[in-house]
N, C-alpha and C positions, 0 to 999 in steps of 0.2 A: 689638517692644518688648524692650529689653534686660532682662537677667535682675536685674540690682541694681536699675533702676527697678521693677520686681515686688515685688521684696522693698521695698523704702521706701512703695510702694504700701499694700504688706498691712496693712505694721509701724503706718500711718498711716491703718488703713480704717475704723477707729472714729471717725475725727477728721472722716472725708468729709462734706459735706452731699450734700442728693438731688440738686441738679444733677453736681457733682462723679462720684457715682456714676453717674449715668445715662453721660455723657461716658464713664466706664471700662469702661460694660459693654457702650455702643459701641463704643469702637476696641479689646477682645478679639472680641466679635461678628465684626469684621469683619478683624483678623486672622489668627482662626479661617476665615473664609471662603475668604484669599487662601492659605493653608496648603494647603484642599482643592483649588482648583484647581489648586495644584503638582503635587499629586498624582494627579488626574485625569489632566497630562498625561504622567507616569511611562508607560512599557511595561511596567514589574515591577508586578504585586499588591498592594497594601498593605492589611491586616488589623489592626486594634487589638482584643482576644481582651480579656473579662475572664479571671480565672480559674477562674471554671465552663466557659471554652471556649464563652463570649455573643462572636458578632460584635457591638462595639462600632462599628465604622466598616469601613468597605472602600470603594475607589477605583473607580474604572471599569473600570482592568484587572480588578479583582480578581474584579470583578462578571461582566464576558467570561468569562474562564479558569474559574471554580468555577462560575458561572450563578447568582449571590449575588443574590438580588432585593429584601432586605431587610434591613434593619439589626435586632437584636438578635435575633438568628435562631442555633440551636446550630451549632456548626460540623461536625457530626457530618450533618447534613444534605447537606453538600457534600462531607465525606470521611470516608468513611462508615470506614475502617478508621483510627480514633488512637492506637489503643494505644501504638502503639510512639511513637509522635509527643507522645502526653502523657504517655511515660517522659524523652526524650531533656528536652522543655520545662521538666517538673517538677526533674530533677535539675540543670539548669543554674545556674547562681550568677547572682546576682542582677547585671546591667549588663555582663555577658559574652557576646559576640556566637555564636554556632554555627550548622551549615549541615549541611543536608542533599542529597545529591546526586541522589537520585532517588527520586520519590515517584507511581507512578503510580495515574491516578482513571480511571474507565471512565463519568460523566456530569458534565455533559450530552454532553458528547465524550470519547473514549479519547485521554489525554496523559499527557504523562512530564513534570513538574513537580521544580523543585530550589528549597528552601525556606533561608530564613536567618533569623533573628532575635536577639530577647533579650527576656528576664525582667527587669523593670521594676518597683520600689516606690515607693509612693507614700508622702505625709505620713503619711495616715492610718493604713498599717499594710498595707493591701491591695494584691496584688499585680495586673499587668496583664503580655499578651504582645505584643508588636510581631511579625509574623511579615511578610515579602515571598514571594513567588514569583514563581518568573518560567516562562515555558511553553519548556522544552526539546524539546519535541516535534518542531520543526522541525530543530535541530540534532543530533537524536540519528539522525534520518530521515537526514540527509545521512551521517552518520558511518558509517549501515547497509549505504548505496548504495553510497558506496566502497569497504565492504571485500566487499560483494557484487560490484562491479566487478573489485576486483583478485584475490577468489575465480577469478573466471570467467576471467579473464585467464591467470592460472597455469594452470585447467584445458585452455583453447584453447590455451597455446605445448604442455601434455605432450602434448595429443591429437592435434594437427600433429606433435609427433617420432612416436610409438607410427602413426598412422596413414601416415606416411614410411614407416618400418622395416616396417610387416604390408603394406602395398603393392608393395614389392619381391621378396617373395621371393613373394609371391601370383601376382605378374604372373608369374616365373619358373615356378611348379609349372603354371599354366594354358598356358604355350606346351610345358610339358613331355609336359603332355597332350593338346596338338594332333597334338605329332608322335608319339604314341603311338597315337592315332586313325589317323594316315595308315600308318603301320606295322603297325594290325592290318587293314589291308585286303587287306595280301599275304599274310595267315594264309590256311592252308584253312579255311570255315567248318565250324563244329563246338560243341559243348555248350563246353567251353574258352573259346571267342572272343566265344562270347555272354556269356560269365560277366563276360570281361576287357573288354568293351565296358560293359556295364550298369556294371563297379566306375567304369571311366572317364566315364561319364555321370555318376553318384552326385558323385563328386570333383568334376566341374563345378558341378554346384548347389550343393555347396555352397561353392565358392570366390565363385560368384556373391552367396551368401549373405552372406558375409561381408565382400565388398564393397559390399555393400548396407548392411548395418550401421554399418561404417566412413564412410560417406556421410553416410546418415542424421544419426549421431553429431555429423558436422564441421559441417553442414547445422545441427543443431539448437544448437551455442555457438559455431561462429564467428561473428564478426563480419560483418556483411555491410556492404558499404557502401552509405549512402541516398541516392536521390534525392530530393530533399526539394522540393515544391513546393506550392500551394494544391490541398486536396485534397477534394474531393466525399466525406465518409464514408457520408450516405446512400445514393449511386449506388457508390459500393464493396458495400456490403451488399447491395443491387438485385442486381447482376451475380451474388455468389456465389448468390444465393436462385436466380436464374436458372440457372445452372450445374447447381445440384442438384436444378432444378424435375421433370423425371421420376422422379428417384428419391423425392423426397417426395411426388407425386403414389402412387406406386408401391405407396408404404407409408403408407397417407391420411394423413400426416401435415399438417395446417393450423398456418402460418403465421402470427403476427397480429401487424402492425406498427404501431406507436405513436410517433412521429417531428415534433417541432417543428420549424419552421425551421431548418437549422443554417449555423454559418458556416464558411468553408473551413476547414480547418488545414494546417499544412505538413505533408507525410508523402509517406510512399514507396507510392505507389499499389499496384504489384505485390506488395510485401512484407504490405500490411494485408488485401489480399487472398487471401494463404496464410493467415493468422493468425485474419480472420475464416470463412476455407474451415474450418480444424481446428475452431475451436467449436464452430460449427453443425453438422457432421458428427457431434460427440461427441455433440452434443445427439440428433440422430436416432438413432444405433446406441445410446442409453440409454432410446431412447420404445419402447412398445408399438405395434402396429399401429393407426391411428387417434387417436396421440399431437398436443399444441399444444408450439411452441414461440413463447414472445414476445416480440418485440424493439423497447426501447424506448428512447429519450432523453432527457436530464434538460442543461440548458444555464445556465451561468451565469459571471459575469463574467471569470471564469479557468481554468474547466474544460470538459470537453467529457464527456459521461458514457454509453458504452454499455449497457445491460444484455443479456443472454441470457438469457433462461430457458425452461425446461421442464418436464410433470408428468410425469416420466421413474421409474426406476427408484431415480434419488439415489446418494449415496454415504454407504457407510459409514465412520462415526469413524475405525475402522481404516486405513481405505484412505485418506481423507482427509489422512490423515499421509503418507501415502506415494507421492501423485498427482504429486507432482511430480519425484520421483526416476528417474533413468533406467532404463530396460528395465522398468520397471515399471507393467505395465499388465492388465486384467481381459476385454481383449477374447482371444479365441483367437487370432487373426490379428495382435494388434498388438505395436506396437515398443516400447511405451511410452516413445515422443518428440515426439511431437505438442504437448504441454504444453510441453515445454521449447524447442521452435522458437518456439511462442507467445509465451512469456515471453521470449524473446531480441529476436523481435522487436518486439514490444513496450517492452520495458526500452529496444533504440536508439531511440526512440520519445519516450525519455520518461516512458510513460503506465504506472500501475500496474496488475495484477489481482488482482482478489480472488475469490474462490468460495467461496460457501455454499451448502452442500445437506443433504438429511437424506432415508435413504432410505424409498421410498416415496412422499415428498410433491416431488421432483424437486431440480433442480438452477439456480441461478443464478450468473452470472459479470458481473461488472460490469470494464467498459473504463472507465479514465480519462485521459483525454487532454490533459494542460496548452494553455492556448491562451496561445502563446509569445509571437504577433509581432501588436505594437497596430497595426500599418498595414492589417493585416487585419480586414475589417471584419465584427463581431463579433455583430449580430442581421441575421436578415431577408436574406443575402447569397444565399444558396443554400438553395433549397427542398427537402426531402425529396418523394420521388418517390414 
């Protein structure tokens, strides 16, 4: 209904009879109705806020994204920090649009939210808010992933040069010390020769050492290329459990699998199988003698979902910041690169990691694995063993 037929309406609503009026409070009725399903079928939020900050109305989106279950509900319910949100609202002029670009909530789900609206009065005197949002959360994730891409990217071309250039003159000092080996043969032996032999063994190791490193290093951010075909992740898991079945035997460590149906996914068999070798590994060298670890599965229409966990040692806040950086690690013996092979390969993958732990009460690592390709068939296809 057009805005001048309203007004003639009004101007004339003294004059109505009661059919008349009935007729009128029909077709607002009901073009009020066809408004809301406009808006139901919006992807953006829509919010009509009194100004004590009462949801007045909200959409379907809106009702998804904040988890709004009911109408005149405070808004403070859904986002719980306004302050600054009813500085920016309060001071804006009245039928002036503004926009907020990032607004992150942590329930019912952790999102990063970008808001717009305007401040709106009415006849009466009373003000109302119009607020949209829309859930950035997916596009702030892509924006993350690229510049975590092209991070790793720059760091893989320096560490290909630096690992070039510490590879050549290594190879050089080690043939230098072969024939140094072969030339203290024709010494007489003597307290001398033994000294100059032992420094010549020492210098070995550790060029080995270093080569080691170096390895590891390229190992843990190059890229590797996949072979990507339908993949058993159960029977991936199977094998390494297998793999290390004496040693957890060894160290009573019990096992406890929890495994729905699963359906193939593409992936690189060889590759998931280092990747799930290092976690479970970490898991045992963090368990006490007669430790569990539990490994479970969670499946649903676009993900694939591993957990690990363990009543291990845990990690500390501390260290938790610091678990994934290289050469950084709490074992005596280790590289600290295990994590970042992980996460490399993983990330070609796809699939994200997360870990939570607190120590003491162990440690958990959740795999998630996109299910990419709909030809593959997606319940009931392959059985957990």
């Amino acid at each position: 209904m057009k805005e001048n037929k309203f007004k003639k309406l009004f101007e004339k609503l003294n004059a109505l009879d009661a059919r008349e009026l009935h007729l009128l409070i029909r077709r607002l009725y009901h073009e009020q109705e066809v408004c809301h399903r406009v808006f139901d079928l919006l992807n953006d939020g829509v919010l009509i806020l009194t100004n004590s900050w009462t949801i007045e109305y909200s959409n379907n989106a809106a009702k998804e994204i904040l988890g709004v279950t009911d109408q005149r509900q405070a808004l403070e319910q859904y986002v719980p920090d306004l302050s600054f949100l009813k500085q920016i609202m309060a001071k804006c002029k009245k039928d002036i649009p503004f926009a907020i670009k990032e607004l992150e909530i942590k329930y019912p789900h952790k999102k990063i939210l970008s808001m717009s609206g305007m401040r709106l009065a009415t006849e009466h005197g009373g003000d109302f808010f119009i607020l949209v949002i829309r859930d950035a959360t997916a596009t702030n994730d892509i924006i993350e992933q690229r510049v975590e891409n092209e991070r790793f990217s720059t760091i893989n071309l320096l560490a290909s040069g630096v690992a070039h250039e510490l590879g050549n003159p290594l190879n050089a000092i080690w043939l230098r010390l072969q024939l140094m080996g072969k030339q203290i043969n024709h010494i007489t032996p003597s307290d001398k020769r033994e000294q100059l032999q032992k420094s010549i063994d020492i210098c070995g190791e550790e060029i080995n050492r270093l080569d080691g490193i170096i390895k590891n290093f390229l190992q843990a951010i190059r890229p590797q290329k996949l072979f990507l075909r339908p993949t058993n992740i159960a029977a991936i898991v199977d094998h390494v459990l297998q793999v290390l079945s004496p040693e957890l035997v060894n160290n009573g460590i019990a096992v406890h699998k929890n495994f729905s149906a699963l359906p193939p996914i593409l992936a690189d068999e060889q590759q998931l199988k280092q990747a799930f070798f290092n976690i479970i590994k970490n898991s045992m060298e963090a368990l006490p003698s007669h430790g569990n670890i539990f490994i479970s599965s969670k499946l649903n229409a676009t993900q694939l979902i591993l957990e690990f966990a363990d009543n291990g040692s845990g990690i500390s806040e501390e260290n938790m910041l610091k678990i994934a950086s290289p050469y950084f690690s709490t074992k005596k013996q280790g590289n600290g690169l295990g994590l970042m092979i992980v996460e490399r390969i993983l990330r070609e993958h796809g699939a994200i990691l997360t870990i939570q732990s607190q120590p003491g009460l162990g440690t958990k690592i959740a795999v998630v694995f996109p299910i990419k390709d709909p030809s593959l068939p997606l319940f009931g296809s392959v059985e957990a063993k």
